[in-house]
VOGU-3710 file (C-alpha; in Angstrom, 3 decimals, decimal comma):
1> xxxxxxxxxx> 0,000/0,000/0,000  0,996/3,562/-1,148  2,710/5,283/2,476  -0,007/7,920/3,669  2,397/10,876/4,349  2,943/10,502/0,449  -0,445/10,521/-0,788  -2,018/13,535/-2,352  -4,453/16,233/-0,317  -6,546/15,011/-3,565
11> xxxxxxxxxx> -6,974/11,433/-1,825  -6,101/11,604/1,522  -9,098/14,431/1,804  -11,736/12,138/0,457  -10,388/9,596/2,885  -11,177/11,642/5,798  -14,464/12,654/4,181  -15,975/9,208/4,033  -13,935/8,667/7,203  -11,908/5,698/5,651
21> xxxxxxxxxx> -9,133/7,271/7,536  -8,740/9,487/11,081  -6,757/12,890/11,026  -5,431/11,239/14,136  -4,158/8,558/12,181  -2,780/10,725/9,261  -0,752/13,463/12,044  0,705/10,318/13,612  2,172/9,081/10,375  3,640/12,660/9,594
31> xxxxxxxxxx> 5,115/12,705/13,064  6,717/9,059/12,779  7,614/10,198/9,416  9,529/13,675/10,673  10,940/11,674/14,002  13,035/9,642/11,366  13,834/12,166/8,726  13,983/15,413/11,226  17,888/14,328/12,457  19,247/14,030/9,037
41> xxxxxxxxxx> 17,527/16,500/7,022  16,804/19,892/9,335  13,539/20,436/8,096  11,811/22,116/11,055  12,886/24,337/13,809  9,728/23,979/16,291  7,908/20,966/15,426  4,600/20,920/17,453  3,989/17,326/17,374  2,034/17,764/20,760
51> xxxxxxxxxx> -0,314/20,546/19,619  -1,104/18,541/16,479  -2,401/15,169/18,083  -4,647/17,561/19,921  -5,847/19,226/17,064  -6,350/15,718/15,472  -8,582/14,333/17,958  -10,347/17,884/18,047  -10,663/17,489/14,146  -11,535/13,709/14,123
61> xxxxxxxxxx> -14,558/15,264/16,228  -15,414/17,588/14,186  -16,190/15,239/11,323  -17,900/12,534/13,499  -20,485/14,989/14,342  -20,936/16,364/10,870  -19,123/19,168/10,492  -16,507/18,409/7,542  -15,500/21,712/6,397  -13,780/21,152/2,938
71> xxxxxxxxxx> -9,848/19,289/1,528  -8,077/20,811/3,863  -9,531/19,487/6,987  -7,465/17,565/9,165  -4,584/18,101/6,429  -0,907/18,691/7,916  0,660/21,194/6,943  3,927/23,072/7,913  4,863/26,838/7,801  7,800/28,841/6,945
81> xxxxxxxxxx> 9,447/30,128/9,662  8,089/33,417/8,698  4,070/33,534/8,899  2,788/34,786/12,641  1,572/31,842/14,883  0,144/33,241/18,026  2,263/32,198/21,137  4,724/30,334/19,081  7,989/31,049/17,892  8,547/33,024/14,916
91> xxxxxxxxxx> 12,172/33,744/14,380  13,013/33,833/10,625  15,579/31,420/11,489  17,760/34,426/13,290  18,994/34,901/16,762  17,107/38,295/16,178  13,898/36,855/16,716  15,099/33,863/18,498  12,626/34,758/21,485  9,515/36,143/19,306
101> xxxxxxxxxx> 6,247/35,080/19,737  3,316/36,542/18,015  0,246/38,167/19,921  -1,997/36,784/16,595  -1,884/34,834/13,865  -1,213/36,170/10,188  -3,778/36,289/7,698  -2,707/32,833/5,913  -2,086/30,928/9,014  -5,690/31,925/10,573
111> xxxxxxxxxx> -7,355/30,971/6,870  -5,623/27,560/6,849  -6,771/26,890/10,590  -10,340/28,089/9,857  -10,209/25,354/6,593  -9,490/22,779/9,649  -5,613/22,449/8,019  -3,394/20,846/11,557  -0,415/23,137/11,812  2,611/20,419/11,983
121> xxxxxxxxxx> 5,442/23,063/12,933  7,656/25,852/11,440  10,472/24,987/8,820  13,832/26,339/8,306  14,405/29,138/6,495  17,667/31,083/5,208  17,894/33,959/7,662  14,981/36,090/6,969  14,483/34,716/3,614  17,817/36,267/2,095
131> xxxxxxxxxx> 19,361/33,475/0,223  18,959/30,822/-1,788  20,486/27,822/-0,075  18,492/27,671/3,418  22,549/27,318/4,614  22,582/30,402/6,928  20,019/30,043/9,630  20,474/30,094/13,190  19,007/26,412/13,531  22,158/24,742/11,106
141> xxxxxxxxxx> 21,302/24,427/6,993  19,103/22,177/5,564  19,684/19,049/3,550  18,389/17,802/0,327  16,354/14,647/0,600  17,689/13,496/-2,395  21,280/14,008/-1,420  21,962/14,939/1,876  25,038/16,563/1,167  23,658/18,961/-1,294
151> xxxxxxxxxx> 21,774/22,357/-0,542  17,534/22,057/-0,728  17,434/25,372/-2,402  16,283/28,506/-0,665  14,741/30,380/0,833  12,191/28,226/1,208  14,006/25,119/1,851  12,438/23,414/4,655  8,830/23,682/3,369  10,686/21,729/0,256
161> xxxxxxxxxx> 11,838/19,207/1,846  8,979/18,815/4,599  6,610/18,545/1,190  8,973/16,664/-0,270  9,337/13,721/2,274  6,151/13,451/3,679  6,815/15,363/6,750  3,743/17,532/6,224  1,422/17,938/2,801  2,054/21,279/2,459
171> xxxxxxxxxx> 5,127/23,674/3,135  3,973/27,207/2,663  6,880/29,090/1,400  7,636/32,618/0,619  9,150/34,042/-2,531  10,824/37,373/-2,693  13,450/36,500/-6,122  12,482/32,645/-6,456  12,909/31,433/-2,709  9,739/29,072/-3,288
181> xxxxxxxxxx> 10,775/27,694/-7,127  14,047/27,604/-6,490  13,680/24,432/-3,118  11,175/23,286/-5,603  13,517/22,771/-8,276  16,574/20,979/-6,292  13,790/19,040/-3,713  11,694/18,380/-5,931  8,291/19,433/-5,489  5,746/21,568/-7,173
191> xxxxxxxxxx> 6,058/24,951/-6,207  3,527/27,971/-6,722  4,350/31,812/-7,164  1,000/33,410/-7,260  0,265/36,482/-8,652  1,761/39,991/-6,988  -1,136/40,662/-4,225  -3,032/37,513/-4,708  -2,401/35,873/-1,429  -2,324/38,520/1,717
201> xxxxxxxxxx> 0,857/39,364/3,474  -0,936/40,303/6,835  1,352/38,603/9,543  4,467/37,264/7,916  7,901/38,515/8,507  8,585/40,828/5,531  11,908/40,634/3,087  10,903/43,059/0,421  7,029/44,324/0,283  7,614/45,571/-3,390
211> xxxxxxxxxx> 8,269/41,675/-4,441  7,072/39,252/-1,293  4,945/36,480/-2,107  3,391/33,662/0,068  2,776/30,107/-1,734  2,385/26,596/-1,161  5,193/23,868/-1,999  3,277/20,729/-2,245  3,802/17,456/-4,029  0,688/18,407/-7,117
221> xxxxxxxxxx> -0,160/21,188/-8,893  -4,178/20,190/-7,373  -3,167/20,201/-4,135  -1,789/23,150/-4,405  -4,571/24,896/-5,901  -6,616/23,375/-3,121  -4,483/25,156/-0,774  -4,703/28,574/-2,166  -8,096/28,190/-2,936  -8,554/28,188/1,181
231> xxxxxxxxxx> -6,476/31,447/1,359  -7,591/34,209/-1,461  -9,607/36,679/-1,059  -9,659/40,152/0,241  -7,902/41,066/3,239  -8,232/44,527/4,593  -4,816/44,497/6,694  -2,463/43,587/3,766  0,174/45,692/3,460  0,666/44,567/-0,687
241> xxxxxxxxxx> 1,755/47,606/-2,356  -0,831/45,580/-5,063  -3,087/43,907/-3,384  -5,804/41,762/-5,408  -9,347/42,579/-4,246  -12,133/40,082/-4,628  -13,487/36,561/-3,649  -11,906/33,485/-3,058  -10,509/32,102/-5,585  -11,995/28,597/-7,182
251> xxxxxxxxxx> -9,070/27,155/-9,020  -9,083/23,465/-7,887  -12,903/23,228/-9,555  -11,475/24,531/-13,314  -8,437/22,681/-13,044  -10,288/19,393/-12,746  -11,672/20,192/-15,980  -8,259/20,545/-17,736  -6,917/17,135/-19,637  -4,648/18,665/-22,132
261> xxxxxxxxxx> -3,275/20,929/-23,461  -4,864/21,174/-27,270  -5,279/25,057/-28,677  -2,281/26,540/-25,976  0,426/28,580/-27,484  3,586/27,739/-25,026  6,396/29,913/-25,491  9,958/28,870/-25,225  12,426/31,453/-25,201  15,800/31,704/-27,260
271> xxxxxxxxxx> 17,379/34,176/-25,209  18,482/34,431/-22,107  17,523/31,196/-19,979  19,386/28,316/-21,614  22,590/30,601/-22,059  23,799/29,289/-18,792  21,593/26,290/-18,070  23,895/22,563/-17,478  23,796/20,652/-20,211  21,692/17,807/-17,927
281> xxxxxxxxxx> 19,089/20,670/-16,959  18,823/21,444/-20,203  18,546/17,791/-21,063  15,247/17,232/-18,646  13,445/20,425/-19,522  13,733/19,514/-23,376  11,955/16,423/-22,313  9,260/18,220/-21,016  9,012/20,360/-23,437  8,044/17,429/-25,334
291> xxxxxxxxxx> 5,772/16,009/-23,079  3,870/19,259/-23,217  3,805/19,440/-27,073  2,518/16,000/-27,030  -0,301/16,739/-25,053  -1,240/19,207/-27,866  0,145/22,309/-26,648  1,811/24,739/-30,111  5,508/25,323/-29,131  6,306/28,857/-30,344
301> xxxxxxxxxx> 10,088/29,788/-30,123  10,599/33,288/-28,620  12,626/36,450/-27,436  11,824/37,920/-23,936  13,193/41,964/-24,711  15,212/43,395/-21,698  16,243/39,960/-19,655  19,961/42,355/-19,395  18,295/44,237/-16,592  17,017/41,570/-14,559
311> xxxxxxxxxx> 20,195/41,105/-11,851  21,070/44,607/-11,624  17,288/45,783/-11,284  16,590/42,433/-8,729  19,433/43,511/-7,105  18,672/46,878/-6,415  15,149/46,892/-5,868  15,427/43,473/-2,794  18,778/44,772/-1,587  17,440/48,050/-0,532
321> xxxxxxxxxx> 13,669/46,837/-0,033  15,222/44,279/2,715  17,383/47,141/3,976  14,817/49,204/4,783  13,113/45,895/6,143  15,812/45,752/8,407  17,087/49,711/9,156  16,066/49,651/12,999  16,948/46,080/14,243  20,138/46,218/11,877
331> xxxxxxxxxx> 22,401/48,587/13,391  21,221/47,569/16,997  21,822/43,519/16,289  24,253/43,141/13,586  26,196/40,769/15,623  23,515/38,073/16,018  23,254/38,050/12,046  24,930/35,466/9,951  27,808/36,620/7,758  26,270/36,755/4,746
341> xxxxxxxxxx> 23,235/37,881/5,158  24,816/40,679/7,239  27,002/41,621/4,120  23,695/41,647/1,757  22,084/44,020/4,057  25,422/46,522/4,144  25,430/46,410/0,338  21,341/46,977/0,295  22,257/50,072/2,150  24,686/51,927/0,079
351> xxxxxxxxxx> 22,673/51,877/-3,187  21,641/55,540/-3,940  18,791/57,216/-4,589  19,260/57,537/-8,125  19,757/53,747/-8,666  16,778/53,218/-6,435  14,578/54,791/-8,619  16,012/53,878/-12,271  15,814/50,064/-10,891  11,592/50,821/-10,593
361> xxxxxxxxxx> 11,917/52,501/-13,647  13,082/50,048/-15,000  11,237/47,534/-13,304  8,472/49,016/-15,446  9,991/48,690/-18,578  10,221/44,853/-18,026  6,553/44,409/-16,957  5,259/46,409/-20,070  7,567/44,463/-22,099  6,905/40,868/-20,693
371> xxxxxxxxxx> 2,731/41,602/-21,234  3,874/42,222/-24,425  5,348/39,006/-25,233  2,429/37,017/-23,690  -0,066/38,725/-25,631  -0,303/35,931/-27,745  1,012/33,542/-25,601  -0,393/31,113/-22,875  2,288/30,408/-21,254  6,266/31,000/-21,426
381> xxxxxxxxxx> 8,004/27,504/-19,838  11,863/27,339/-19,100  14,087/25,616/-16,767  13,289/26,598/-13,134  17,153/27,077/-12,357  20,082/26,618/-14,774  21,906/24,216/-12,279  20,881/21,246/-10,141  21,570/21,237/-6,074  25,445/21,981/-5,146
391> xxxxxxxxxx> 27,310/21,010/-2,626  26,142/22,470/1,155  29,171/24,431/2,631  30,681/25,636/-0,422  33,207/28,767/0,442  32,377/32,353/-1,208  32,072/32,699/-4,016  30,553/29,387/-4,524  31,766/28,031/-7,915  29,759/25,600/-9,406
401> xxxxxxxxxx> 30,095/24,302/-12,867  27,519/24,744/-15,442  27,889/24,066/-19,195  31,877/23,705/-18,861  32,079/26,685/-17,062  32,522/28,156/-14,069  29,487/30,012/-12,665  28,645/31,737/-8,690  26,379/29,783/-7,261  24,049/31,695/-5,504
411> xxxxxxxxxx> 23,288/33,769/-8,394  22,977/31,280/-10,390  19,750/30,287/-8,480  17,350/33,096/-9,285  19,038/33,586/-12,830  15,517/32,347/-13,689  13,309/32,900/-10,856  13,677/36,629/-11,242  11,655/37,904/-14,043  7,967/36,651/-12,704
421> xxxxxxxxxx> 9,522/38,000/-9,038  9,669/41,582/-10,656  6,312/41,541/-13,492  4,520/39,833/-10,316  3,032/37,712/-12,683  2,539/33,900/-11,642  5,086/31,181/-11,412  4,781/27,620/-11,239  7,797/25,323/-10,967  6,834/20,921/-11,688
431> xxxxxxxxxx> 9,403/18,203/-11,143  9,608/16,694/-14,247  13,203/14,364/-14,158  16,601/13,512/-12,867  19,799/14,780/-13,324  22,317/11,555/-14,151  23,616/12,779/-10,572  20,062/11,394/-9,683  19,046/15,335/-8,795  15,781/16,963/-9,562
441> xxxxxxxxxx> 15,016/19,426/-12,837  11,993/21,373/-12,416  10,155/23,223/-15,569  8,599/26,593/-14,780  5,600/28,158/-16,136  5,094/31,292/-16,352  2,020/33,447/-17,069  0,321/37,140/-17,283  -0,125/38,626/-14,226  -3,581/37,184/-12,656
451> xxxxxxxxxx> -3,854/34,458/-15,231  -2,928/32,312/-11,818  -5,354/30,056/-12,992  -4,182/29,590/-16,856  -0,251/28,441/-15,130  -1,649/26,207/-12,636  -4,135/24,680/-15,741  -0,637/23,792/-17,506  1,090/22,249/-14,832  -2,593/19,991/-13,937
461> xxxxxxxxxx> -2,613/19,089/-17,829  1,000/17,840/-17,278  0,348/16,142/-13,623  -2,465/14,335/-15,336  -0,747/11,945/-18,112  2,813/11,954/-16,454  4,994/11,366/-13,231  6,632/13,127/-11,017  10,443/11,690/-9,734  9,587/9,582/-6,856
471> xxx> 11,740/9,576/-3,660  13,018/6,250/-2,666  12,221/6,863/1,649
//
C-alpha cells in the first residue's frame, strides 16, 4: 500500500471525508515520518507534534459529528518560519527573533486553521528569507532529501523538503526572487508563485514588500490549488503595495476540468535562460518540453526583450527593499546576524537614490515588455534554475560548474526565478526528471499577471498523463 504521508491532499481528503481514515491517524504518520527524517535533514525548527495530536482528535470530532469543512480538513501542513503563529515562535531562522512570539496569527495561518488544516510546525528558512540555499540560519542548513550533502534550495528550503518527504502535505513558502521555485527545483516538489497581491501578506515577517509572495510547496499542482483556494480573497490588513481585491478564488474546480493541453500557445524562449543552463538541466526540460507538445500544446520559439536588466534591477530593488526591512533592528543587532546575510544588508544600504529609482523605472519597462510578449502567448516555460543542487558548505564565491564553465552559485539560483519575481506575474515550478547525478530538474511556467489560474491549468494538464520523480524513503 501507497505510504499515507505521500499521498495527495486530492486522496487523503476524500479519505477523511468518508472517514476511511482518522486525522489522528494521518498526524501520527507525519510525526513518525519527521521523528526519522527530522535528524538528518533539518527540516523544522519547532515541530509541534504535541499541539497537532490535539488538534487531530479535536478534528476527528469535528467530522464525526458532521461538520466536515472542505480538503483541507485535518490536512498537515507546515509553515515557513516566517508567517505569525500566536504564542509560538517566529524567528526567521535568526537569533534576532530567536525569542519572538506573536500576539496573533497572520492572515494565511488563521485561513488555513479556519479550513481545519493541523499546523505540523515551522520549517527552516535562510535567515529572513535572504538566500537561496536555506545554509545560513540560526538552527544549522538544511539538507536535500535526495542528497543529503547537497543544498535544498532557498529560501524556502524546509517547506521543500517537509513537502517533499512526507513530513507535512504542504510547506507554505515565501518568494521574494524565487525562494519558493528555487527548493522546488533541487527538492523536488511543485512549487507555486502566485500572482503579486493575490495571497495577503498580513502577519508574515517581511523581506521586500515591493516583491514578497506567500505560496504553497506541495507534491501536485491540485493540491496546491486546493491550498490557495482556502487562502484568497480580500484582506483589509495587507500591506501589498498591489493587493488583489475580490473573492476566493476557485481554481481546484477549473483545473479538474483541464486534460490537455490542445489550442495553448507555449512559449519557449531563445534568449536568455538556456545561455547558462547545465547541459543535464537542459537535457530534462527539453523532455518536457516534449511532453507538453505531445499533449497538444503549439511550441512557439521566442525572445523575452530586456532579460539584461534583470540582476542589476533584482538587485537593487530586494537589496534596498530588505534594507529598509531591516534599518532599525540592523544597526542595533548586527552581531547576532549570519555573515552573509549581514554583508547583503550593508550592500542593500549603500545603493543611492538615483539607482533606487532607475531600478523601478526600470522595473516598469520589463513588466510592459513581458505583457507584451504574452499577448499571444499562454504560457512562457523554461528551466526553473540553470543548475541542479550543489554542494552544502561551499566557500564564497561558490563556484559551481555549469555548461563547462565556471558560474557563482548563488546567483545562479534566481538567474531564472527573477523575471515573474519583478512583473509579479505567476510562477509555477513541476518536477519533471533527474539529473544523471540522480538530482531533480523542475520546468517553470510562467504566465500574465492574474492568469494564476491559466499556469496552474498547464502544470494539472501535465500532472495528469505523467509522473513526477519519486523519492526512494
Amino acid at each position: 500500500m501507497e505510504d499515507i504521508t505521500m499521498m495527495s491532499i486530492e486522496k487523503v481528503s476524500k479519505m477523511i471525508e468518508s472517514r476511511e481514515i482518522s486525522p489522528v491517524d494521518l498526524v501520527e504518520a507525519c510525526i513518525a515520518r519527521t521523528e526519522k527524517l527530522q535528524p538528518e535533514l533539518n527540516a523544522y525548527v519547532y515541530f509541534m507534534a504535541d499541539e497537532a495530536r490535539i488538534a487531530a482528535k479535536n478534528t476527528e470530532e469535528e467530522i464525526k459529528n458532521g461538520h466536515y469543512k472542505g480538503k483541507l480538513h485535518g490536512i498537515p501542513i507546515a509553515l515557513k518560519d516566517l508567517y505569525y503563529t500566536k504564542g509560538i515562535p517566529t524567528t526567521a531562522s535568526s537569533n534576532v527573533l530567536r525569542d519572538f512570539r506573536p500576539e496573533y496569527n497572520g492572515t494565511v495561518v488563521q485561513r488555513l486553521i479556519d479550513a481545519g488544516a493541523i499546523i505540523m510546525g515551522k520549517t527552516n528558512t535562510h535567515e529572513f528569507a535572504f538566500g537561496p540555499s536555506t545554509e545560513e540560519s540560526c538552527f544549522g542548513p538544511t539538507h536535500n532529501p535526495w542528497n543529503p550533502k547537497k543544498i535544498p534550495g532557498g529560501s524556502s528550503g524546509g517547506s521543500a523538503v517537509a513537502a517533499a518527504t512526507g513530513m507535512a502535505f504542504v510547506g507554505m513558502g515565501t518568494d521574494t526572487g524565487g525562494s519558493i521555485r528555487i527548493p522546488s527545483h533541487m527538492s523536488g516538489t511543485v512549487g507555486f508563485k502566485p500572482s503579486y497581491g493575490l495571497i495577503s501578506l498580513y502577519g508574515v515577517i517581511p523581506m521586500c514588500t515591493a516583491t514578497d509572495h506567500p505560496g504553497p510547496l506541495c507534491r501536485s499542482v491540485a493540491d496546491a490549488a486546493i491550498t490557495v483556494d482556502s487562502i484568497t480573497g480580500t484582506d483589509l490588513l495587507d500591506p501589498c503595495q498591489e493587493p488583489i481585491i475580490g473573492e476566493p478564488t476557485h481554481f481546484y474546480d477549473e483545473i479538474c476540468k483541464v486534460n490537455d493541453l490542445k489550442g495553448k500557445v507555449i512559449g519557449v524562449p531563445t534568449n536568455f535562460f538556456l545561455e547558462k543552463t547545465d547541459y543535464e538541466v537542459e537535457r530534462v526540460f527539453c523532455e518536457g518540453v516534449e511532453r507538453l507538445k505531445a499533449l497538444g500544446a503549439e511550441i512557439k520559439q521566442i525572445e523575452v526583450p530586456l532579460l539584461e536588466l534583470l540582476d542589476e534591477t533584482g538587485d537593487c530593488i530586494v537589496f534596498c527593499g530588505t534594507a529598509f526591512t531591516h534599518k532599525d533592528m540592523f544597526p542595533k543587532y548586527k552581531d547576532k546576524y549570519q555573515d552573509g546575510v549581514a554583508k547583503n544588508l550593508e550592500a542593500g544600504g549603500k545603493y543611492t537614490a538615483v539607482s533606487y529609482l532607475q531600478a523601478l523605472q526600470d522595473r516598469e519597462r520589463i513588466r510592459q515588455s513581458w505583457g507584451d510578449v504574452m499577448k499571444e502567448l499562454d504560457a512562457v516555460v523554461v528551466p526553473t534554475c540553470p543548475i541542479e543542487a550543489y554542494d552544502i558548505g561551499l566557500p564564497s564565491p561558490w563556484l559551481v560548474q555549469s555548461r563547462d564553465k565556471m558560474e557563482y552559485g548563488k546567483q545562479m539560483c534566481s538567474r531564472h526565478t527573477r523575471l515573474s519575481s519583478l512583473t509579479g506575474s505567476p510562477a509555477l515550478s513541476l518536477p519533471i526528471g533527474l539529473t544523471k547525478n540522480n538530482l531533480p530538474v523542475g520546468l517553470m511556467v510562467m504566465g500574465r499577471r492574474n492568469d494564476d489560474l491559466g499556469v496552474l491549468s498547464v502544470g494539472a494538464a501535465y500532472e495528469k498523463h505523467y509522473e513526477y520523480p519519486k523519492l526512494s524513503y
